[in-house]
Steps between C-alpha positions, in 0.01 A plus 500: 500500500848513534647841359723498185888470545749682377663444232891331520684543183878363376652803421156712508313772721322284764178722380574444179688291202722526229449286229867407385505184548563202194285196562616115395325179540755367738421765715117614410352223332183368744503144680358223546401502909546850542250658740514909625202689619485858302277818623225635287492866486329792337631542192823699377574601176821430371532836392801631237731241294864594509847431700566602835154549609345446854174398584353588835312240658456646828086612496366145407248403699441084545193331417562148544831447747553137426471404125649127458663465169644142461630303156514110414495305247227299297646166538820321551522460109427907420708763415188739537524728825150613672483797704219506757376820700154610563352167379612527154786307371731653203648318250879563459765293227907558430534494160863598410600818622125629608246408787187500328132532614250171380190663667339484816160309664334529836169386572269730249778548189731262291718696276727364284688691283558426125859609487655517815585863648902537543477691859893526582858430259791363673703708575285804476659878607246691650351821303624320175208346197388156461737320228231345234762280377492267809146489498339177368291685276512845341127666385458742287464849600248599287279230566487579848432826452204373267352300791551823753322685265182286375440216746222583701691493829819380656677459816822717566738385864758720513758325803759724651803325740766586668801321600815547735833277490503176698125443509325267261150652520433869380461751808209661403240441191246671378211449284234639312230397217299677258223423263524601149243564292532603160821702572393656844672332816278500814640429827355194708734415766850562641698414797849446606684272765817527686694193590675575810898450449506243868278254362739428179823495754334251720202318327684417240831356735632279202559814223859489549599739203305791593572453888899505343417810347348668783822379698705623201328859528488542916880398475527820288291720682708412830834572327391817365361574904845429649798608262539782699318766336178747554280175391233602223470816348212681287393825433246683289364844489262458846781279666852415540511181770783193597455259717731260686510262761757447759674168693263532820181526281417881462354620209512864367381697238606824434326714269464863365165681403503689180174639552295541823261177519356219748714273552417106668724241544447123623687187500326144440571142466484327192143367559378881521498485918566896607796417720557875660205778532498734136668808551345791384568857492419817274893663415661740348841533279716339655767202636291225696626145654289223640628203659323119575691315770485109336700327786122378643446295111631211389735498173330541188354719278265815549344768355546883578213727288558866469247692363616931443149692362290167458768368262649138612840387505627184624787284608555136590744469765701213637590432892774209577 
């Protein structure tokens, strides 16, 4: 089994995300003839709600290394979009402003649902509630509450995703389902998948608005790499580090210790390949500088990890 890449993020830790990004149909809506393979993983919660928050991804450990997802449609006359993974297709209509769910069927189960289940609303800001007013039905709350309460059991998925600007498909998902029984949820399965950031830049060749994007965004980081100053800056209270990268391909990070901790640092490719060996060295207080001669690579982009007291930090870095 093949072991779990890292994780490449626009604007993100390479180990983990930030969820800032504001979703559109142009831009996120699925397609007709779109094929990526995901990983399955063990499951990760998705943790606290809020702004500025990062999620590290970096323990997961794969289970199934090549998960095909692929979409199509019914017929050349249908405006109804099936999703097909793990021998169950899904269900999936654009109605207005939201992608709704239909139901799903695979070769034990037909579901249908009676009112169909508004999964995303164009555009939709991360972090922010579901707008009932562009849903194409509204319930009442105290009927389902009535239903959660006396029916003799139900079925609760909760779905958790993640996206990043300039890909279509969320980064990583997560899901998990409960039974509930007379108001008391039992847990029956969970899982999660990452969709590895490569197979949206080149499986899906034809998405020219996100690859613009992604252009859009490396044409950024490279300006902010070359207008002549230290190159990135951050500090906390266990690190103050910058990093820049000079004409001949040399990259250097210089960072001071707060506190006396372990300290490893690596450099990667976007696919996750280690590209140097992981430094790694118990330190005090102090200055420190490390260097990574990239004259040997080819332009692109890569990914230096820095992790100070088994806390991760990140950067995505860009050779030309």
């Amino acid at each position: 089994m093949k072991p779990l890449l890292f994780l490449s993020f626009v604007l993100a830790l390479p180990l983990g995300l930030f969820c800032q990004t504001t979703l559109d149909s142009s831009c996120n809506l699925p397609r007709p003839g779109d094929r990526l393979a995901k990983q399955q993983v063990d499951y990760k919660a998705p943790g606290a709600a809020g702004a500025d928050l990062v999620w590290d991804f970096s323990d997961q450990t794969p289970l199934n290394d090549h998960y095909e997802l692929k979409y199509r449609t019914l017929n050349t006359c249908s405006d109804t979009l099936a999703g097909i993974e793990h021998r169950t297709m899904y269900y999936y209509h654009l109605r207005g402003d939201s992608l709704c769910s239909l139901g799903y069927e695979n070769p034990t189960t037909l579901i249908r649902y009676h009112r169909p289940e508004a999964l995303l609303v164009f555009p939709s800001i991360p972090g922010s509630a579901l707008r009932t007013d562009t849903l194409p039905f509204i319930l009442n709350r105290d009927s389902i509450d009535w239903y959660l309460a006396n029916d003799s059991s139900s079925l609760q998925v909760d779905t958790w995703r993640w996206y990043a600007d300039g890909y279509r498909y969320p980064i990583f998902e997560s899901v998990s389902g409960s039974v509930c029984c007379l108001g008391k949820a039992s847990p029956y399965f969970a899982t999660s998948f990452y969709y590895p950031p490569h197979e949206q830049c080149y499986a899906l060749g034809e998405d020219s608005e996100n690859r613009q994007k992604r252009e859009d965004l490396s044409e950024k980081e490279y300006s902010a790499f070359n207008d002549g100053s230290e190159g990135r800056d951050y500090s906390d209270d266990r690190v103050s580090y910058s990093i820049r990268i000079d004409s001949q391909g040399e990259l250097r990070i210089d960072y001071l210790l707060n506190e006396p901790a372990e300290v490893l640092v690596g450099l990667y490719d976007l696919q996750g390949r280690q590209l140097c060996p992981v430094r790694q060295q118990q330190s005090p207080v102090g200055n420190y500088t490390e260097t990574f001669s990239l004259s040997d690579f080819p332009d692109g982009e890569y990914l230096l990890r820095l992790v100070v007291g088994g806390k991760t930090y990140g950067e995505k870095v860009l050779k030309r």
